[in-house]
Structure formats: C-alpha cells, structure tokens
N, CA, C and O of each residue as an XYZ file, in Angstrom:
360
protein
N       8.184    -22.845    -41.347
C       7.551    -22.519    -40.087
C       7.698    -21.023    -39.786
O       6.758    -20.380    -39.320
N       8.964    -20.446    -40.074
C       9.228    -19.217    -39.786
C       8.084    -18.187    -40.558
O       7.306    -17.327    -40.146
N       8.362    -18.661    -41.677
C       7.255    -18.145    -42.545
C       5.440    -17.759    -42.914
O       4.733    -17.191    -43.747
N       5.361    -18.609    -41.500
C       4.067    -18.997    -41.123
C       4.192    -17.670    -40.164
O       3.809    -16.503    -40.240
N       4.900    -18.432    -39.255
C       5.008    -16.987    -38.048
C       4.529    -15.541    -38.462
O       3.692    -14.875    -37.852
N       5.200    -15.175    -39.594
C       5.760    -13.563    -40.528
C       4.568    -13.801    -41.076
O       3.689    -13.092    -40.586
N       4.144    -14.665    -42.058
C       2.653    -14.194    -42.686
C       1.705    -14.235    -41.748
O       0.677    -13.679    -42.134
N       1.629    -14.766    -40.441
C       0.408    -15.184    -39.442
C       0.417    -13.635    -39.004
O      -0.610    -13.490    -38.342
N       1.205    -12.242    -39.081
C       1.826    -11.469    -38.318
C       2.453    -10.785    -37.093
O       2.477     -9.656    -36.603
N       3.075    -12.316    -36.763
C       4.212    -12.132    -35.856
C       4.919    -11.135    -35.862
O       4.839    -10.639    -36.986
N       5.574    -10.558    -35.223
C       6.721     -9.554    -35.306
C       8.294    -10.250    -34.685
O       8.302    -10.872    -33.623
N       9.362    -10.074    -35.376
C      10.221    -11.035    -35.649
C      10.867    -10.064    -33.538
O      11.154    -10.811    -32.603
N      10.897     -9.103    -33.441
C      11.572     -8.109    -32.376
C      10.830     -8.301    -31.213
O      11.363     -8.336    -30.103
N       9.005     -8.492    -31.496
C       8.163     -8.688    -30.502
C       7.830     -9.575    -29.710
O       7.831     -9.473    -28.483
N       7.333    -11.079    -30.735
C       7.114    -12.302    -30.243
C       8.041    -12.955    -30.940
O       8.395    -13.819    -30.138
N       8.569    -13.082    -31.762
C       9.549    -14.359    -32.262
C      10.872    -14.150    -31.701
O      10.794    -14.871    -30.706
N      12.172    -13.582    -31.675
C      13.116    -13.448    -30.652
C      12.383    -13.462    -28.813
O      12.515    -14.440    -28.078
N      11.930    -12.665    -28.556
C      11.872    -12.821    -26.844
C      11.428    -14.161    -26.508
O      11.846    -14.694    -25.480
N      10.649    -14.732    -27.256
C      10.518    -16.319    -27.067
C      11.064    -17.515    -26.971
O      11.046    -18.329    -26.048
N      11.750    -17.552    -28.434
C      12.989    -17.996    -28.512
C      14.582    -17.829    -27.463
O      15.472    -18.662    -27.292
N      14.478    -16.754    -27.044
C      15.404    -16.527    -25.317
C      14.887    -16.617    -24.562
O      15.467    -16.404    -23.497
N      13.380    -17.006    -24.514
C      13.018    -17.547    -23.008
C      13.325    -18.878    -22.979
O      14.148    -19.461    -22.274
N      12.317    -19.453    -24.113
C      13.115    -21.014    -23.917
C      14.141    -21.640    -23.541
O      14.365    -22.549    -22.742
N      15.036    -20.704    -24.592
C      16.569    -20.797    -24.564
C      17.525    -20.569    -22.992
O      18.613    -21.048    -22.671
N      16.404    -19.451    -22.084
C      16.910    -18.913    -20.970
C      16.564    -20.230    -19.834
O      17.290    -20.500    -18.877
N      15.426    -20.877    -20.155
C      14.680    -21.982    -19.331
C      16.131    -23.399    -19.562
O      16.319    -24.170    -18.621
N      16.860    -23.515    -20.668
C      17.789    -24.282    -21.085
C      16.829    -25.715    -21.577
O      16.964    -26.840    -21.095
N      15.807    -25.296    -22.707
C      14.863    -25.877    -23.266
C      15.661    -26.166    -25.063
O      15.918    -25.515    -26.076
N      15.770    -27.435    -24.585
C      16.149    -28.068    -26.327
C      15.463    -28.241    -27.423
O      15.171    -29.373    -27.806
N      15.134    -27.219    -28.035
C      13.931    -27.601    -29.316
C      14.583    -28.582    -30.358
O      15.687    -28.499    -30.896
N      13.473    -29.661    -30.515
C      14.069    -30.459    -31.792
C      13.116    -30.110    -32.924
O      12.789    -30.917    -33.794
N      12.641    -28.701    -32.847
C      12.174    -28.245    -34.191
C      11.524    -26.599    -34.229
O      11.244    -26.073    -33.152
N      11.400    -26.161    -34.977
C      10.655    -25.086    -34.833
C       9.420    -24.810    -34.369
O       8.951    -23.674    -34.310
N       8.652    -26.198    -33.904
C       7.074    -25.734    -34.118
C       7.067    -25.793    -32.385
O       6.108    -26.046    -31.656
N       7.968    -25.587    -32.141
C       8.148    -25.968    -30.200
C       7.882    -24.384    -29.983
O       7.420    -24.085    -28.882
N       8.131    -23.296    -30.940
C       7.769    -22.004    -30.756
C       6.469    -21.274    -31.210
O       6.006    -20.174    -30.911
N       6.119    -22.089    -31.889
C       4.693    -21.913    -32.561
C       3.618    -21.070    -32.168
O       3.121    -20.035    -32.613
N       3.232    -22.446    -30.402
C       2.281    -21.818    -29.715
C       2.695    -20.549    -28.812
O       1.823    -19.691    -28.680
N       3.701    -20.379    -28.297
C       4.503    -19.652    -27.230
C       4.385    -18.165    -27.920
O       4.058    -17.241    -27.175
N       4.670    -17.847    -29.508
C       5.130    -17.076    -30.517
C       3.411    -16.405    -30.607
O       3.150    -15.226    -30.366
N       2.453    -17.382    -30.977
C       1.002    -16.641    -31.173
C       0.546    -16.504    -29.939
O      -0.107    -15.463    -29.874
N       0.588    -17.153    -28.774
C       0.227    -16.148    -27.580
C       0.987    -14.630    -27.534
O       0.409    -13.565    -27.322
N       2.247    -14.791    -27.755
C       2.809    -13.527    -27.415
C       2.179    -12.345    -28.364
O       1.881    -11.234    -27.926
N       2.033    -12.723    -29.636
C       1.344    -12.243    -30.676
C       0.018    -11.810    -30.161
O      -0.340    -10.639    -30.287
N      -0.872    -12.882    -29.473
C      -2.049    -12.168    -29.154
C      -2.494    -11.405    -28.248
O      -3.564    -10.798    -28.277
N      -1.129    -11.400    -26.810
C      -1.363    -10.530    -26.021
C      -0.778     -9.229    -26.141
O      -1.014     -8.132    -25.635
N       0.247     -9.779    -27.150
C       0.348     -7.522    -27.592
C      -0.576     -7.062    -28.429
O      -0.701     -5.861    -28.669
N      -1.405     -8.111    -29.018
C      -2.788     -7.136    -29.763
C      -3.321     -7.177    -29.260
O      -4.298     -7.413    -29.971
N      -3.882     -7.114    -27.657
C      -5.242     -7.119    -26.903
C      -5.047     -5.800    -26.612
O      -3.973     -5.247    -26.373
N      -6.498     -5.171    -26.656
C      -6.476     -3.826    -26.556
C      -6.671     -3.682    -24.990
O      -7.381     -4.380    -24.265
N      -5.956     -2.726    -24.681
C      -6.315     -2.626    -22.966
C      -7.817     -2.309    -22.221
O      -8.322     -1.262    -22.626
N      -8.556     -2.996    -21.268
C      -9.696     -2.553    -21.041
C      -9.883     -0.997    -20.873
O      -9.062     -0.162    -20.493
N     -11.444     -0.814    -21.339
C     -11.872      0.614    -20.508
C     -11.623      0.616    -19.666
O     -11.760     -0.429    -19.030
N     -10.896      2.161    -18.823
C     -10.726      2.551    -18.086
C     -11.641      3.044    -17.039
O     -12.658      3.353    -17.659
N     -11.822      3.274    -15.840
C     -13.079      3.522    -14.936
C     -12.829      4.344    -13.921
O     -11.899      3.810    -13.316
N     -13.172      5.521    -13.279
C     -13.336      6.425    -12.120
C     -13.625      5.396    -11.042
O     -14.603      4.678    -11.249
N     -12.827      5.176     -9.749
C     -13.219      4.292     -8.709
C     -14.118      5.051     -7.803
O     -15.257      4.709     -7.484
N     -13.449      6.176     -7.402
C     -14.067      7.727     -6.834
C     -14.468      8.673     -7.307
O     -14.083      8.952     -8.442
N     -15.084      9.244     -6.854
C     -15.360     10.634     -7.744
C     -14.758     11.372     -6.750
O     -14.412     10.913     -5.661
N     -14.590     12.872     -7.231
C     -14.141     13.952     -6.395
C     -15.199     14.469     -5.592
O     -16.256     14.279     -6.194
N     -15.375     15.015     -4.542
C     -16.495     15.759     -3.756
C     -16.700     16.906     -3.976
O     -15.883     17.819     -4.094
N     -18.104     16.927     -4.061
C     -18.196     18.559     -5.189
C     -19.944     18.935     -3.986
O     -20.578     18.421     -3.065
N     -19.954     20.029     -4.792
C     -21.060     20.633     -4.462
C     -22.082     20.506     -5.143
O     -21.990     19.871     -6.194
N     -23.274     21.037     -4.768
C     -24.456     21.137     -5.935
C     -24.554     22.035     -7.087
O     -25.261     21.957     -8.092
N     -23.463     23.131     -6.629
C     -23.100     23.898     -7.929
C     -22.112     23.345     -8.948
O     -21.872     24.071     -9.912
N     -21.319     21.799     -8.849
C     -20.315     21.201     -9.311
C     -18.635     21.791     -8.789
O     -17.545     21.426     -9.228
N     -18.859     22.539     -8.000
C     -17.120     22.830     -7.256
C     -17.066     21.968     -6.253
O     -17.929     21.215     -5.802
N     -15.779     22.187     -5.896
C     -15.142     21.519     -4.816
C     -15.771     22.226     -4.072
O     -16.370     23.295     -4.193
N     -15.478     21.135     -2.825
C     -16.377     21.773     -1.457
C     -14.898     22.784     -0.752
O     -13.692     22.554     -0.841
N     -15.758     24.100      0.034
C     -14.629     24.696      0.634
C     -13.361     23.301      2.060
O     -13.608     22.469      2.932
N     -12.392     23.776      1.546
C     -11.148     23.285      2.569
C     -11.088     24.042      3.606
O     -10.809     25.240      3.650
N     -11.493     22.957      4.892
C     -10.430     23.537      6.290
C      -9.753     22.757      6.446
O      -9.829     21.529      6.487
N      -8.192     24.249      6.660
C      -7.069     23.141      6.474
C      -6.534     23.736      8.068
O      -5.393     23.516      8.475
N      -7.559     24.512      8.862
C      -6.966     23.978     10.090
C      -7.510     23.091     10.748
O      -7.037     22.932     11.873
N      -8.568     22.269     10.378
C      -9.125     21.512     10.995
C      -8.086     20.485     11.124
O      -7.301     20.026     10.295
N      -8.401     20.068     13.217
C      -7.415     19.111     14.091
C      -5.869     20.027     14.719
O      -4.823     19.777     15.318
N      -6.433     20.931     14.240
C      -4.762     21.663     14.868
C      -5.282     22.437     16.365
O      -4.786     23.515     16.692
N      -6.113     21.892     17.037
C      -6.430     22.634     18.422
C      -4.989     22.183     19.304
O      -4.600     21.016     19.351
N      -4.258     23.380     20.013
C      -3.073     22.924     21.119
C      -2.256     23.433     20.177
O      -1.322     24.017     20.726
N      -2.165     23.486     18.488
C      -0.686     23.578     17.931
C      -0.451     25.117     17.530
O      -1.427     25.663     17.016
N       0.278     25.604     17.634
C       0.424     27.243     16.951
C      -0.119     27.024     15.667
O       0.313     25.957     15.231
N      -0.655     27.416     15.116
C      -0.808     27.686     13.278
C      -0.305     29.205     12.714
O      -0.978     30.200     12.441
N       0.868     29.017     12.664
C       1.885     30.082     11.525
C       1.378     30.817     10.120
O       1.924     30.598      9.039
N       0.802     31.280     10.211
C       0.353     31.937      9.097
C      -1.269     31.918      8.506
O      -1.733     31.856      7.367
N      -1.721     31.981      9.516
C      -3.093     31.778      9.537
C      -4.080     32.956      9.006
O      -3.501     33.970      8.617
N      -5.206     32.949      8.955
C      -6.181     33.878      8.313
C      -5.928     35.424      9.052
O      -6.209     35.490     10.248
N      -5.502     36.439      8.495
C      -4.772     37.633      9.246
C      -3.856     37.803      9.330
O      -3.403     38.938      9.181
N      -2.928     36.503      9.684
C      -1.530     36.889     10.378
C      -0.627     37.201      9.626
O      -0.940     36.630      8.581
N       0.420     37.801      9.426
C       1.254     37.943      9.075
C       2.584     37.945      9.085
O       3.161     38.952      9.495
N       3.235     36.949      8.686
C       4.775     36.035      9.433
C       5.791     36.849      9.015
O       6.956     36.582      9.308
C-alpha cells in the first residue's frame, strides 16, 4: 500500500505523515493501511492544485494622461491649524 502511495507520487513529509497524525490526533484506529489511502491522495491533490489567476478588484484613479490624479491633502481641515502648509515654514 505504501508503495502505491510513493509510486502514485505522494510525498512521504507532505501527504503521507501529516495524515497519518491527523488520524492518529482524531484517536482513529486503523485496522489497515488503506484507511489512509483516500485522506493521503486528497492531500496529494490539493498541494498540486495550482492557485487561481489572480485579479485587480480596483483600479487606481488616474487621469487621461495615465497619472495619478493631483492630492488635496488639506481637504476637511477647515477650523484646524495646518502646520506646514504651502509657504509656511515651521
């Protein structure tokens, strides 16, 4: 059975031990090897699934020339001092 595992190409570090201690962690009595079988080729097949394409949810806000649009970064500060503002010098 083991042998199946290793030629099927299991990895003994990847899916065949962490499996075998989960069971073992669940306090699951195998009365044979093939109780790891299926548990062993799932694990096998979800570390070979390649991760989906990745996707932009947002884009950044740009201009028609492709830059960023200008920042006001005092905008909402009416009432507050602004320290170091366009001119000043602290």
């Amino acid at each position: 059975m083991i042998h199946q595992w290793l030629d099927g190409g299991a990895d003994i570090d990847l899916d065949i031990i962490p499996e075998i201690k989960r069971l073992h962690d669940k306090g699951i009595q195998p009365r044979g090897w093939g109780l790891f079988t299926q548990d062993i080729a799932n694990a096998k097949s979800k570390r070979e699934t390649p991760l989906p394409k990745g996707e932009t949810k947002h884009a950044r806000p740009t201009t028609k020339q492709g830059r960023f649009e200008q920042q006001d970064y005092y905008s909402g500060t009416e009432g507050f001092e602004v320290i170091g503002g366009p001119g000043v010098t602290v």
